[in-house]
N, C-alpha and C positions, 0 to 999 in steps of 0.2 A: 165132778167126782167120778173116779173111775173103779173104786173098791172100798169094802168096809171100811180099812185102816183111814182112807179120806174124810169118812164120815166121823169115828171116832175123834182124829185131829180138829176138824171140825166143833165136838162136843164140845172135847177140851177146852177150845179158845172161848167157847159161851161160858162154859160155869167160868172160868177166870176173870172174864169181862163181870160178871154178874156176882164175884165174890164167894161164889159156894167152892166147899169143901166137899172134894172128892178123892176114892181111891179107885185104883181097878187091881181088884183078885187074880191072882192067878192061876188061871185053871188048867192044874197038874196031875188033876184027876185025885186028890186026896179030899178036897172039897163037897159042898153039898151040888149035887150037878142042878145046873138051870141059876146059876146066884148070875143077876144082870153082871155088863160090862164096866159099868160104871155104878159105886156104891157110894152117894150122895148125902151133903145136911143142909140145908137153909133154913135159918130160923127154927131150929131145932126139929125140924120134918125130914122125915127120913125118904130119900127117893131112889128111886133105882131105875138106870138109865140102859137099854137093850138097845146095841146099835145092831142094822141089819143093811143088807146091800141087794140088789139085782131082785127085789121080789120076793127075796128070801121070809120063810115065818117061822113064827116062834117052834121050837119044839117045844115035845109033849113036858121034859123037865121045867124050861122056861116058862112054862104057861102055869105050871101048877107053883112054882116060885111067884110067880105074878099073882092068883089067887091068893095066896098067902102072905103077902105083903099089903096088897090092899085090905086083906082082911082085918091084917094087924094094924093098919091104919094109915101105912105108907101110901107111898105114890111108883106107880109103876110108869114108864115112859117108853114106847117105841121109838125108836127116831132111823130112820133112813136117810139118802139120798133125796127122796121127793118131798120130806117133811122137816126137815134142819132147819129151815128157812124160819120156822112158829115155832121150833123151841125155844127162842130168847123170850119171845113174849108171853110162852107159858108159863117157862121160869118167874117170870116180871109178874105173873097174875097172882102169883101164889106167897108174894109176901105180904 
């Protein structure tokens, strides 16, 4: 992988293989800022999926979206370059 969008593609082809229903928001700046890349359902649980590249971390919006979603009972997920590899089987763990 040599950039986000790799990783992204990536996601994609897991929740497909794995049957979850995803969008991704587009952020035009009319939005709430920090809403993940990916807005997920499996088995009616709400996930929310932050892809990132090169080391990059969450910003301060991102983060407090994350508090807020686990709080509400979702599932927040990082996924990078060095981590795509165990998101199938975390996916897999959680039905």
């Amino acid at each position: 992988m040599r950039k986000e969008r790799d990783v992204k593609d990536a996601v994609k082809k897991i929740l497909r293989q794995h049957g979850i229903w995803y969008c991704m928001p587009h952020g035009a700046g009319y939005g709430l800022p920090g809403i993940p890349d990916f807005i997920c359902c499996q088995g009616g649980r709400f996930i929310g999926i932050e892809t990132k590249f090169g080391g990059n971390k969450l910003s301060p919006h991102q983060e407090q979206r994350r508090a807020e979603i686990i709080a509400a009972g979702g599932v927040w997920l990082t996924v990078d370059e060095k981590n795509i590899g165990c998101l199938a089987a975390r996916l897999g763990s959680m039905t």
